[in-house]
N, CA, C and O of each residue as an XYZ file, in Angstrom:
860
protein
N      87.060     68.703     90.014
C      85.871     69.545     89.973
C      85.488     70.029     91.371
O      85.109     71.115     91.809
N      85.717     68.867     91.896
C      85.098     69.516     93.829
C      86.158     70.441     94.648
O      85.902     70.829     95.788
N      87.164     70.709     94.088
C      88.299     70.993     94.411
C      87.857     73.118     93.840
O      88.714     73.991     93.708
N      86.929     73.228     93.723
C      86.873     74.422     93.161
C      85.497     74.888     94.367
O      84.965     75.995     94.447
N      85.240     73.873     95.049
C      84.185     74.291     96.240
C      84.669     74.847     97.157
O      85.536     74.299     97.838
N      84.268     75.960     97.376
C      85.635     76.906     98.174
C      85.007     76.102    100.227
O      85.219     76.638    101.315
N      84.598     75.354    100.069
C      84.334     75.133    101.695
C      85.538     72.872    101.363
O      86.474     72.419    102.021
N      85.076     72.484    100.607
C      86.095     71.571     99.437
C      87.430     71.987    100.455
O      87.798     71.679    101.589
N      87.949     72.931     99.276
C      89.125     73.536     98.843
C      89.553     73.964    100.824
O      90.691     74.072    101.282
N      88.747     74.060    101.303
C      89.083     75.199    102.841
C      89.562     73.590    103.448
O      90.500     73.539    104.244
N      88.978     72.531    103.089
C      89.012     71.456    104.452
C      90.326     70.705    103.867
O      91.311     70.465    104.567
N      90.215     70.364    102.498
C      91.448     70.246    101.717
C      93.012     70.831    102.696
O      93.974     70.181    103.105
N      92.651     72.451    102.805
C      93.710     73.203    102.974
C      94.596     72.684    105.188
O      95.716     72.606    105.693
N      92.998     72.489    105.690
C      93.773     72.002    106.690
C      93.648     70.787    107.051
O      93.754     70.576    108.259
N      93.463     69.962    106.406
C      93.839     68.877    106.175
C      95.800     68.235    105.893
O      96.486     67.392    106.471
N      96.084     69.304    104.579
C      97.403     69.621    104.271
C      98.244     70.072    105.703
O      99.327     69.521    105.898
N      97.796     70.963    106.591
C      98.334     71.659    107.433
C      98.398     70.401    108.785
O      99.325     70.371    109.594
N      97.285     69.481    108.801
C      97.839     68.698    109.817
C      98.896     67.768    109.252
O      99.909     67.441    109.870
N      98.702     67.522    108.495
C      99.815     66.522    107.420
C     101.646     66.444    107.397
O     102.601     65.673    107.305
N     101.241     67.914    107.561
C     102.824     68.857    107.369
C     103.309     68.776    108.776
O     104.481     68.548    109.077
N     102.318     68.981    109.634
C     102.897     68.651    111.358
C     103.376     67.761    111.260
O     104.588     67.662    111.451
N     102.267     66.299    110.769
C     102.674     64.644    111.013
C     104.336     64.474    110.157
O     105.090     63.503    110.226
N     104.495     65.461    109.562
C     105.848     65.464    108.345
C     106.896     65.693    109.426
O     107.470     64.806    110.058
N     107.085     67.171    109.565
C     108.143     67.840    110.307
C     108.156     67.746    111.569
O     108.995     68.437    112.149
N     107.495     67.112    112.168
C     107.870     67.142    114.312
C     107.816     65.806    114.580
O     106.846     65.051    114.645
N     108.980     65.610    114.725
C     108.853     63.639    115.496
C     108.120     63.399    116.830
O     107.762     62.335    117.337
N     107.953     65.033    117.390
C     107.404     64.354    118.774
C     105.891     64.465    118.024
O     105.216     65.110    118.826
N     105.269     64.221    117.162
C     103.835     64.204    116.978
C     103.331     63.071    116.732
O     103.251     62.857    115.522
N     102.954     62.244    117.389
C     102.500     60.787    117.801
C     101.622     60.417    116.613
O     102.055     59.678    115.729
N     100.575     60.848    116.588
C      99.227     60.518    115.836
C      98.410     61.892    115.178
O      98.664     62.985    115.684
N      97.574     61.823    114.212
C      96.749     62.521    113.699
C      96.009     63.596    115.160
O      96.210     64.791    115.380
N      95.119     62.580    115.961
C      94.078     63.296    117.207
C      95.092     63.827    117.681
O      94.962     65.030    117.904
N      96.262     63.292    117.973
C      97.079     64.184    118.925
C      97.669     65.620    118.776
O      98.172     66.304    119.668
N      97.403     66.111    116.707
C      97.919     67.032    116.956
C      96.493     68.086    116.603
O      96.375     69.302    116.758
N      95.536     67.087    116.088
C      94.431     67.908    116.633
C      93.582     68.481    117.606
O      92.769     69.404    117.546
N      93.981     67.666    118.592
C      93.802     67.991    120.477
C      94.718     69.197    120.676
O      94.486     70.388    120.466
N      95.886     68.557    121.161
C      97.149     69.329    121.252
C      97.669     70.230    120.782
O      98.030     71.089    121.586
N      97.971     70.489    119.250
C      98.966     71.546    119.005
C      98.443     72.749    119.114
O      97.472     73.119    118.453
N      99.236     73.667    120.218
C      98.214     75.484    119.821
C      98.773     75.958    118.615
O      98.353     77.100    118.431
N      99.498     75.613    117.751
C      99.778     76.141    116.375
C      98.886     76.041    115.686
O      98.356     76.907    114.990
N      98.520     74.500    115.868
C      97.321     74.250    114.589
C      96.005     74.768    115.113
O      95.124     75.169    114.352
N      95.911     74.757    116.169
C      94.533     75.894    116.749
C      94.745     76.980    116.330
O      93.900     77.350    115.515
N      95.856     77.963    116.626
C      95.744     79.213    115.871
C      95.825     79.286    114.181
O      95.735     80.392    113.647
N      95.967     78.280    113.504
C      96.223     78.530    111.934
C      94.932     78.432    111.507
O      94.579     79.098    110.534
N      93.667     77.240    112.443
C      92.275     77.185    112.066
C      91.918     78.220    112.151
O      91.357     78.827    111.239
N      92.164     78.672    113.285
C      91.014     80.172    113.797
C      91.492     81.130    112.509
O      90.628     81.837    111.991
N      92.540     81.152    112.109
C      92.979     82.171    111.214
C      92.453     82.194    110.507
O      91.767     83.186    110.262
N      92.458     80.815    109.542
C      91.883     80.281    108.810
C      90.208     81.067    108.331
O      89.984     81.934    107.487
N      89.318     80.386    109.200
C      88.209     81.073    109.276
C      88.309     82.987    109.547
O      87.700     83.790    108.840
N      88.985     83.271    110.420
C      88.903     84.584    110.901
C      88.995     85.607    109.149
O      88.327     86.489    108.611
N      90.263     84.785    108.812
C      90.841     85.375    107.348
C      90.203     85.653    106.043
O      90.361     86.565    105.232
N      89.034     84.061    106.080
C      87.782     83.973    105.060
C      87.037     85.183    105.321
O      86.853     86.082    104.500
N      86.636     85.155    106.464
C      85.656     86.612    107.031
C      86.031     87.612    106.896
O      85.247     88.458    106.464
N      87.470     88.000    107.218
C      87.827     89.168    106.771
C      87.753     89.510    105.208
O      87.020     90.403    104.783
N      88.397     88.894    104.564
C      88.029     88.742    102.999
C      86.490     89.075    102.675
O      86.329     89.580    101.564
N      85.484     88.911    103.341
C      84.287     89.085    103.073
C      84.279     90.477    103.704
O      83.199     91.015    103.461
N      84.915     91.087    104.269
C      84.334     92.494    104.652
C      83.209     92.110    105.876
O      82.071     92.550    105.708
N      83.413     91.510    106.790
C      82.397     91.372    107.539
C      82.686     91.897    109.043
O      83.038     90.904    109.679
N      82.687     92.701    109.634
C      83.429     93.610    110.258
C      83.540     93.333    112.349
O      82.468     93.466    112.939
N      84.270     93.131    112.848
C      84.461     93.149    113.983
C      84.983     91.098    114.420
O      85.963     90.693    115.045
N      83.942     90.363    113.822
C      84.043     89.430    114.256
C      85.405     88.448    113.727
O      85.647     87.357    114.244
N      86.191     89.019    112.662
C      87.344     88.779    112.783
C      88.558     88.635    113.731
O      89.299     87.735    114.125
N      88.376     90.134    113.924
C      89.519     90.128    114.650
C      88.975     89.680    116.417
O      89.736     89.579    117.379
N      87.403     89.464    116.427
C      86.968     88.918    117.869
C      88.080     87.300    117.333
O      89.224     87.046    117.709
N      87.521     86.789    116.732
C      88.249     85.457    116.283
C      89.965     84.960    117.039
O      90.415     84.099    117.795
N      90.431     86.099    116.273
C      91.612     86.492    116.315
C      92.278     86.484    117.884
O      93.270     85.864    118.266
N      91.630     87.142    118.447
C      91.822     87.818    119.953
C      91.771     86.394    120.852
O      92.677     85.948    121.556
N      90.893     86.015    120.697
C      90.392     84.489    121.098
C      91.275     83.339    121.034
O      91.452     82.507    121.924
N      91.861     83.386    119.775
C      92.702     82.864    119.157
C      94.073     83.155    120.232
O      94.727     82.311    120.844
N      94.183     84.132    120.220
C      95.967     84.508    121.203
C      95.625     84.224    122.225
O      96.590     83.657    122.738
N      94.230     84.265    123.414
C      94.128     84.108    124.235
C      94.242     82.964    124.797
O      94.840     82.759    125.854
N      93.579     82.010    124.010
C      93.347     80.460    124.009
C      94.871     79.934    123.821
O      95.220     79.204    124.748
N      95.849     80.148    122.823
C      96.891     80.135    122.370
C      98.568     80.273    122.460
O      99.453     79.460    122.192
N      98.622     81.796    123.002
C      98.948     82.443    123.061
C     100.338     82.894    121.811
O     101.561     82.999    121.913
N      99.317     83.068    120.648
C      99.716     82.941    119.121
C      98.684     84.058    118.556
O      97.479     83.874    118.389
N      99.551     85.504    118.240
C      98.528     86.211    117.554
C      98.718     86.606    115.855
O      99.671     87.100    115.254
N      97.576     86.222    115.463
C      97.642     86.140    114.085
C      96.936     87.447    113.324
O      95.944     87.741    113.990
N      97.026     88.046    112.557
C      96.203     89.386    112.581
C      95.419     88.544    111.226
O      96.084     87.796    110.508
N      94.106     88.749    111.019
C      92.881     88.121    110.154
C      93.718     88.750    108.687
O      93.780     87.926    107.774
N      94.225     89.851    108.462
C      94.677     90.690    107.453
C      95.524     89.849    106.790
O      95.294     89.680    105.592
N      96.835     89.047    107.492
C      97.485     88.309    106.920
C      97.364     87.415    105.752
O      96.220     87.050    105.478
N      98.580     86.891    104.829
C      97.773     86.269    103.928
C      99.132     84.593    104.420
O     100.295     84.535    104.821
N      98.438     83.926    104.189
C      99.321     82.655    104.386
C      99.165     81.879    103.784
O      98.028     81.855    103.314
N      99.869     81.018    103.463
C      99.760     80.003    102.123
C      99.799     78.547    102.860
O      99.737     78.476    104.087
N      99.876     77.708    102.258
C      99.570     76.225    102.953
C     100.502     75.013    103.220
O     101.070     74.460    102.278
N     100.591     74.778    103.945
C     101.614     73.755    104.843
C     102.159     74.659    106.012
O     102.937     73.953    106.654
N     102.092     75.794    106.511
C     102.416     76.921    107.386
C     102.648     75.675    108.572
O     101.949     74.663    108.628
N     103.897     76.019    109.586
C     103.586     75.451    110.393
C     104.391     75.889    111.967
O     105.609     75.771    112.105
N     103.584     76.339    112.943
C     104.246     76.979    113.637
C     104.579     76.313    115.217
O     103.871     76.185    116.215
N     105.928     75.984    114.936
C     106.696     74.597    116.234
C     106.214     75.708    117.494
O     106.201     76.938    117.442
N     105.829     74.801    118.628
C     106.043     75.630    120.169
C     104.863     76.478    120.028
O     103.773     76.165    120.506
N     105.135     77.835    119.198
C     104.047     79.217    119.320
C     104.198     79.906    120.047
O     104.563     81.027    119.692
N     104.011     79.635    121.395
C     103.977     81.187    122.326
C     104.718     81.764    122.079
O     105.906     81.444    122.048
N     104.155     82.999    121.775
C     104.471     84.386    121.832
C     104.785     84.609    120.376
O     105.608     85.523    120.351
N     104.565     84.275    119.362
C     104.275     84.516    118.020
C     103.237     85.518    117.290
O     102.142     85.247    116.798
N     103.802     86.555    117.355
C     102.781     87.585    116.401
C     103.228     87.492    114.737
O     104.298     87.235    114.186
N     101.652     87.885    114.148
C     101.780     88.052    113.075
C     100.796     89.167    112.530
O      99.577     89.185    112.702
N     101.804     90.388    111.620
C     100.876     91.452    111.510
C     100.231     91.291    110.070
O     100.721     90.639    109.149
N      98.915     92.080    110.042
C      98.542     92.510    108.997
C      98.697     92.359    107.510
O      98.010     91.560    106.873
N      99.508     93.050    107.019
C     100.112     92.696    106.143
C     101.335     91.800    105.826
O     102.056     91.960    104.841
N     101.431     91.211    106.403
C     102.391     89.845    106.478
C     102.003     89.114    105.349
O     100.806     88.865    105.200
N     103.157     88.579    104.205
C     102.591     87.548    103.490
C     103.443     86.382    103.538
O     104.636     86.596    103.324
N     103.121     85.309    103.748
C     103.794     83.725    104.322
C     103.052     83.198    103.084
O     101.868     83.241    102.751
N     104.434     82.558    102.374
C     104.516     81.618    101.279
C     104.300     80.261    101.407
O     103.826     80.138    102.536
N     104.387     79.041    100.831
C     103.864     78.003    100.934
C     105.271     77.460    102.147
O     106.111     78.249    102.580
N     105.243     76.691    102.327
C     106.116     75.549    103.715
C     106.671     76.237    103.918
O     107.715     76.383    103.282
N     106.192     77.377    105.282
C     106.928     77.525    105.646
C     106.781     77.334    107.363
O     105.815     77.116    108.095
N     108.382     77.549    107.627
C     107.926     76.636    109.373
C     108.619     78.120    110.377
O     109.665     78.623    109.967
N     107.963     78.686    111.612
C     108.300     79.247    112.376
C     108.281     78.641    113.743
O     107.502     77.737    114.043
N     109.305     79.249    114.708
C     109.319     78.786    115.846
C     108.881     79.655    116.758
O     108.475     80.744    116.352
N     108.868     79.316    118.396
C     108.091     80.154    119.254
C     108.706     81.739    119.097
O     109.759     82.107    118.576
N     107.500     82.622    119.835
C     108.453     83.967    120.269
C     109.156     84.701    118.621
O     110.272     85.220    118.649
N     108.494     84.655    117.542
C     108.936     85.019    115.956
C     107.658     86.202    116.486
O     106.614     86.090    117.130
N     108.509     87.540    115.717
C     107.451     88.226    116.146
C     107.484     89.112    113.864
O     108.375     89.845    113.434
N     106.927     88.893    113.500
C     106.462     89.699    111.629
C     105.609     90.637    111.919
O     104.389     90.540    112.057
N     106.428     91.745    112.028
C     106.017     92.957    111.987
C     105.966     94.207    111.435
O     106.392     93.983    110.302
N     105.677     95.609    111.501
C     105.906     96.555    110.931
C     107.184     97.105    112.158
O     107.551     96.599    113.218
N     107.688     98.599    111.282
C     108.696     99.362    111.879
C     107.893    100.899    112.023
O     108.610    101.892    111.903
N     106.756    101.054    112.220
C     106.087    102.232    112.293
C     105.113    102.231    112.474
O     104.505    101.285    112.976
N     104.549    103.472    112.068
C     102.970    103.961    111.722
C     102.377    103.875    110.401
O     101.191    104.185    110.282
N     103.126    103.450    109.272
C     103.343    103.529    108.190
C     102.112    103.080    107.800
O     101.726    102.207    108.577
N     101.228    103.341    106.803
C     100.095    102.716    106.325
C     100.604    101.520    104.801
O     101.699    101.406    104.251
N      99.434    100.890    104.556
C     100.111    100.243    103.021
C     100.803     98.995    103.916
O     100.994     98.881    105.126
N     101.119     98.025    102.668
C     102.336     97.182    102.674
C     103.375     97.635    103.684
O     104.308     98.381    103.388
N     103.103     97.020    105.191
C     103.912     97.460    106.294
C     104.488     96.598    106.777
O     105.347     97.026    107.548
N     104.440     95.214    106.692
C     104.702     94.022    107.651
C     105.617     92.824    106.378
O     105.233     92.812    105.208
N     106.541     92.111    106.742
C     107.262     90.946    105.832
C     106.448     90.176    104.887
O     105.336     89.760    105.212
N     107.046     89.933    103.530
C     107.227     88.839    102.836
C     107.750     87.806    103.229
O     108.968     87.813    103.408
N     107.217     86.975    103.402
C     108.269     85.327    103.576
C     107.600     84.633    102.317
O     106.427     84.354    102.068
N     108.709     84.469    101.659
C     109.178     83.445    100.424
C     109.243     81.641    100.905
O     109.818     81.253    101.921
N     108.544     80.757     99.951
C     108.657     79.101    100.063
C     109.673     79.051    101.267
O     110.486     79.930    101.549
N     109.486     77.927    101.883
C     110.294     76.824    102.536
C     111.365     78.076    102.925
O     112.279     78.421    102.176
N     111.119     78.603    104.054
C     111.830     79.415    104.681
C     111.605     78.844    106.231
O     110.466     78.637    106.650
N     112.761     78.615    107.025
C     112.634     78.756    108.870
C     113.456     80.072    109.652
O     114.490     80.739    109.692
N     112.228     79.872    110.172
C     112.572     81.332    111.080
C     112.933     80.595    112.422
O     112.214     79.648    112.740
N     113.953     80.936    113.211
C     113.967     80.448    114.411
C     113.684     80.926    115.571
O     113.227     82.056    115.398
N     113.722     80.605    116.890
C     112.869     81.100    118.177
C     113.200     82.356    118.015
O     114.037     82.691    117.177
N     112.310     83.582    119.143
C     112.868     84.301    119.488
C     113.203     85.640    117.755
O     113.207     86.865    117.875
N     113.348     85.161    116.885
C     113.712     85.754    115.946
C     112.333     87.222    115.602
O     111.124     87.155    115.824
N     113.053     88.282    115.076
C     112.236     89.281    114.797
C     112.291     90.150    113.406
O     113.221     90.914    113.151
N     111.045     89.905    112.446
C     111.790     90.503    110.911
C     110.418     91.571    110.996
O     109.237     91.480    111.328
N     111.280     92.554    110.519
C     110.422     93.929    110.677
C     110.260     94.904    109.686
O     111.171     95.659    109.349
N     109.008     94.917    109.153
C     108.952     96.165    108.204
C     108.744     95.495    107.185
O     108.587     94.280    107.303
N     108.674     96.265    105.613
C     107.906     95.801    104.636
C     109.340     95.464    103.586
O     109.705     96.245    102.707
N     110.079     94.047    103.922
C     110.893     93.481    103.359
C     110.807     91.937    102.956
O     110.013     91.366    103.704
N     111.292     91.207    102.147
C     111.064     89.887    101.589
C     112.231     89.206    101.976
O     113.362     89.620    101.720
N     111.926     87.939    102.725
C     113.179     87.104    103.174
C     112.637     85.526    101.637
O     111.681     84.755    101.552
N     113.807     85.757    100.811
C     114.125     84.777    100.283
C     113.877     83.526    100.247
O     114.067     83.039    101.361
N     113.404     82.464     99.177
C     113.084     81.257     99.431
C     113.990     81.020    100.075
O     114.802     81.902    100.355
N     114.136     79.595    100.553
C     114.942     78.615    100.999
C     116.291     79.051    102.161
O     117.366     78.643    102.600
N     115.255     80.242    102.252
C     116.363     81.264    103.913
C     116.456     80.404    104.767
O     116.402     79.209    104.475
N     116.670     80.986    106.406
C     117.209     80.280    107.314
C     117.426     81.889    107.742
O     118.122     82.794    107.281
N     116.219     81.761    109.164
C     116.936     82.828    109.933
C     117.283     82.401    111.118
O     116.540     81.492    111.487
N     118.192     82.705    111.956
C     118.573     82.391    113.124
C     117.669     82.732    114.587
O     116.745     83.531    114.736
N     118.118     82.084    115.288
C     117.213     81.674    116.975
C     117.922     83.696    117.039
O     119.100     84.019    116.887
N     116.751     84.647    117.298
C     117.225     85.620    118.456
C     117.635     86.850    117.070
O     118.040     87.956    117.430
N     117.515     86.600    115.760
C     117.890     87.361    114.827
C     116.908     88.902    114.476
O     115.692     88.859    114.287
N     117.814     90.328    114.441
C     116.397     90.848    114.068
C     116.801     91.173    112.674
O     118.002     91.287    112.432
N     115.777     91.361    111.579
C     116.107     91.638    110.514
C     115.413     92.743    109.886
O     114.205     92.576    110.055
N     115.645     93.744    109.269
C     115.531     94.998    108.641
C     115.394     95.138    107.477
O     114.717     95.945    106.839
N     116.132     94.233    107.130
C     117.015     94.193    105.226
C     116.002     92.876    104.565
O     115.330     91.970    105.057
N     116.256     93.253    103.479
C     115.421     92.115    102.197
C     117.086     91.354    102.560
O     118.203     91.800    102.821
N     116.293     89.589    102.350
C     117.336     88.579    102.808
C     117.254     88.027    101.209
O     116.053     88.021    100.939
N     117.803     87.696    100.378
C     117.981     86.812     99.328
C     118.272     85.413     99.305
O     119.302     85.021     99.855
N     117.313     84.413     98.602
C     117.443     83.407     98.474
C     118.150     82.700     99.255
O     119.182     83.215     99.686
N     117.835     81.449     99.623
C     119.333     80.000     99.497
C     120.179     81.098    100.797
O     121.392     81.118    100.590
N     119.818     81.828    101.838
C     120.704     82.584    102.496
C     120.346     81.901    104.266
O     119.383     81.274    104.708
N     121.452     82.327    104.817
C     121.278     82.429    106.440
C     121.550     83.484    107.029
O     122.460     84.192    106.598
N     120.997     83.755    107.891
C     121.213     85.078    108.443
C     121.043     85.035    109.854
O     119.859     84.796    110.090
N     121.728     85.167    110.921
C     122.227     85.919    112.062
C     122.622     87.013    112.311
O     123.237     87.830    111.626
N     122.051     87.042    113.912
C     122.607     88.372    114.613
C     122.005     89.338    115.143
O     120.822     89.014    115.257
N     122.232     90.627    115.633
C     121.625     92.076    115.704
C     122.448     92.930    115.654
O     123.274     93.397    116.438
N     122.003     93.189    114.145
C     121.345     93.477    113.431
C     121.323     92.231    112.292
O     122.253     92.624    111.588
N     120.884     91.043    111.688
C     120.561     90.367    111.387
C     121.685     90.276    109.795
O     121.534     91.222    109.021
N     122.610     89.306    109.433
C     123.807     89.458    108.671
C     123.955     88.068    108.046
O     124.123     86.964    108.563
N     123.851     88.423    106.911
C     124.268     86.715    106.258
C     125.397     86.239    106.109
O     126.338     86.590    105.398
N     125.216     85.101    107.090
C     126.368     84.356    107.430
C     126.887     83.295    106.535
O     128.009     82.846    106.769
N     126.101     82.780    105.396
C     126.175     81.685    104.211
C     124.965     82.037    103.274
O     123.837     82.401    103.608
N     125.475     81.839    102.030
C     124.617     81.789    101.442
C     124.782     81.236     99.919
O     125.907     81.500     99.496
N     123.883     80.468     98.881
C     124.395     79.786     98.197
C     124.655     80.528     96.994
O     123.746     81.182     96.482
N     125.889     80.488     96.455
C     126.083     81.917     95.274
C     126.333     80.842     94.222
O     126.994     81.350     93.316
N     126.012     79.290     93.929
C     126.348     78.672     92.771
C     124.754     77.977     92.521
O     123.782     77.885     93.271
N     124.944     77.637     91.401
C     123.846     76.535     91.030
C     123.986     76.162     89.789
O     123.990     76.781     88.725
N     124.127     74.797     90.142
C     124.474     73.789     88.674
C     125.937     74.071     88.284
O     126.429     73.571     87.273
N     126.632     74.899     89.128
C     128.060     74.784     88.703
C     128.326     76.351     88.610
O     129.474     76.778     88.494
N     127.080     77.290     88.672
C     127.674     78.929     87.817
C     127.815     79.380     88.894
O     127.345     78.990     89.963
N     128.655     80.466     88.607
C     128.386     81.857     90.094
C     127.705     82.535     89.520
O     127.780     82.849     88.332
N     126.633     82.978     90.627
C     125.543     84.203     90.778
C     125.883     85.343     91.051
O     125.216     85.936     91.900
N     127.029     86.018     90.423
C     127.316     87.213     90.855
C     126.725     88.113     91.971
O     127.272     88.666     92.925
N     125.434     88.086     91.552
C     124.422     89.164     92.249
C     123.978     88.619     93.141
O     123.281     89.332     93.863
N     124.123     87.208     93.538
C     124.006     86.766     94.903
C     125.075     86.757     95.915
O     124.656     86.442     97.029
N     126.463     87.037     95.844
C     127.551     87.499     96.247
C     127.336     88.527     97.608
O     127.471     89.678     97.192
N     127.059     88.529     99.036
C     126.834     89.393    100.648
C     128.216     90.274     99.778
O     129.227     89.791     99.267
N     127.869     91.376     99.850
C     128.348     92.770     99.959
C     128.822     93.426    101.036
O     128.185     94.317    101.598
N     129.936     93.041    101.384
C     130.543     93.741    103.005
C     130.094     95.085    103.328
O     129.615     95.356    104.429
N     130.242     95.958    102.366
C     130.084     97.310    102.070
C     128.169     97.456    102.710
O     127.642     98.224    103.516
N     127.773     96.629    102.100
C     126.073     96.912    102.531
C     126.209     96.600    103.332
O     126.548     97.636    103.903
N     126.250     95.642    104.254
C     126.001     94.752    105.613
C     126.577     95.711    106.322
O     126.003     96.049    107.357
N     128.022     96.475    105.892
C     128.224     97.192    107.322
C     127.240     98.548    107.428
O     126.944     99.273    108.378
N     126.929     98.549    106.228
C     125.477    100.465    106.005
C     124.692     99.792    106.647
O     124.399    100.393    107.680
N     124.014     98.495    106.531
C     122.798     98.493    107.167
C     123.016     97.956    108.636
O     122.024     97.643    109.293
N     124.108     97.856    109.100
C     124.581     97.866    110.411
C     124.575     98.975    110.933
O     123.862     99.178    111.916
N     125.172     99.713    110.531
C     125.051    101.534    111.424
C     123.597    101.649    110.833
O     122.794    101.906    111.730
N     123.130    101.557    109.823
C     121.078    102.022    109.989
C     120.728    101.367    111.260
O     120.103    101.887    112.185
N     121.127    100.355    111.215
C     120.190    100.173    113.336
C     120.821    100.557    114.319
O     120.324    100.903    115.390
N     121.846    100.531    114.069
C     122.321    101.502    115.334
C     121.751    102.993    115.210
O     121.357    103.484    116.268
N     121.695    103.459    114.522
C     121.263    104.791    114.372
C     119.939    104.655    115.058
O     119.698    105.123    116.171
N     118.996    103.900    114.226
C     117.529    103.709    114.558
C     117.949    103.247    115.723
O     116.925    102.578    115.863
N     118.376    103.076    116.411
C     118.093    102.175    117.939
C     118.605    103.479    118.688
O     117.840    103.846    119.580
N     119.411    104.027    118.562
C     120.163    105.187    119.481
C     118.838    106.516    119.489
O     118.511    107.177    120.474
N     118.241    106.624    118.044
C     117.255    107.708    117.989
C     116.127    107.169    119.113
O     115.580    107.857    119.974
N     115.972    105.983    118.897
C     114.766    105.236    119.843
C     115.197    105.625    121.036
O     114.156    106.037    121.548
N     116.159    105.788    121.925
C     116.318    105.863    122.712
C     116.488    106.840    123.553
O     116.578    106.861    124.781
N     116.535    107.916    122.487
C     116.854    109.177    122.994
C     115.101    109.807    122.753
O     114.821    110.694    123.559
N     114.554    109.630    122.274
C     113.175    109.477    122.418
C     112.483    109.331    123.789
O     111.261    109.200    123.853
């Protein structure tokens, strides 16, 4: 019943989020320590709140939140975002997150991950991330595409393309290197990397990168 008290339900939620630290990082000693210490979990609070407010339409002091938040941090979270719970972000610096970004339940990013848009584009502009997905350092997924549950993107990867399920992906231009095409014994046909695509959406960034440049 108390679990429907949306201030309940809010302390509930980071409560879960320090939990998931004490889970996944061995260097995290104790509870205070990663409530002192971690600038991840400082920026997921501020979000936290910043995000409620935004949801209310309450105008400016969000994204003051926000700003505060990267400064103190140096982890920017845009209030717009939507994130789900156990989020947990190793290191941080230099971690943006745009707008329309939507982050599914466990999922873990590392420093320098930048979820972004590829334009000016209005609408649904910024990544899907699907359950129990890791993004690694340095990594960059761009534009209004969905990376797959149980992905795996690589340290330094940029990605363009919708990633499917149970996949890994490296590189630049960002290429799945494994990915699981059985379960319970069947093949998934339609989960099968397509040489033919991977090399189209290989010349699409080169293209896009050569136009950028001649710009």
């Amino acid at each position: 019943m108390f679990d429907k008290i949306p201030l309940v339900r809010g302390i509930k939620t980071v409560i879960d989020d320090i939990q998931n630290i004490k889970d996944k990082d061995p260097a995290a000693k104790s509870y205070i320590e990663i409530i002192l210490l971690y600038q991840g979990f400082h920026a997921l609070l501020m979000y936290r709140i910043a995000h409620k407010l935004y949801k209310w339409h309450i105008p400016f002091i969000p994204r003051l939140i926000s700003q505060f938040a990267r400064f103190l941090t140096g982890i920017e979270i845009h209030p717009g975002a939507i994130i789900g719970k156990r989020f947990f972000i190793d290191h941080g610096v230099g971690v943006v997150i745009g707008a329309t970004t939507i982050i599914e339940d466990n999922v873990l990013i590392y420093q320098g991950v930048t979820l972004g848009g590829t334009g000016k584009d209005r609408g649904k502009r910024h990544p899907t991330i699907k359950s129990y997905v890791t993004i690694g350092a340095g990594a960059k997924i761009l534009g209004n595409i969905t990376i797959g549950e149980n992905s795996n993107i690589g340290a330094g990867s940029v990605v363009i393309d919708d990633v499917p399920e149970h996949s890994t992906v490296v590189g630049v231009p960002g290429r799945i290197v494994q990915q699981r095409v059985f379960i319970q014994g069947q093949l998934l046909h339609n989960r099968i990397p397509d040489p033919i695509t991977c090399e189209l959406n290989r010349l699409k960034y080169e293209i896009q990168d050569l136009k950028e440049k001649l710009q």
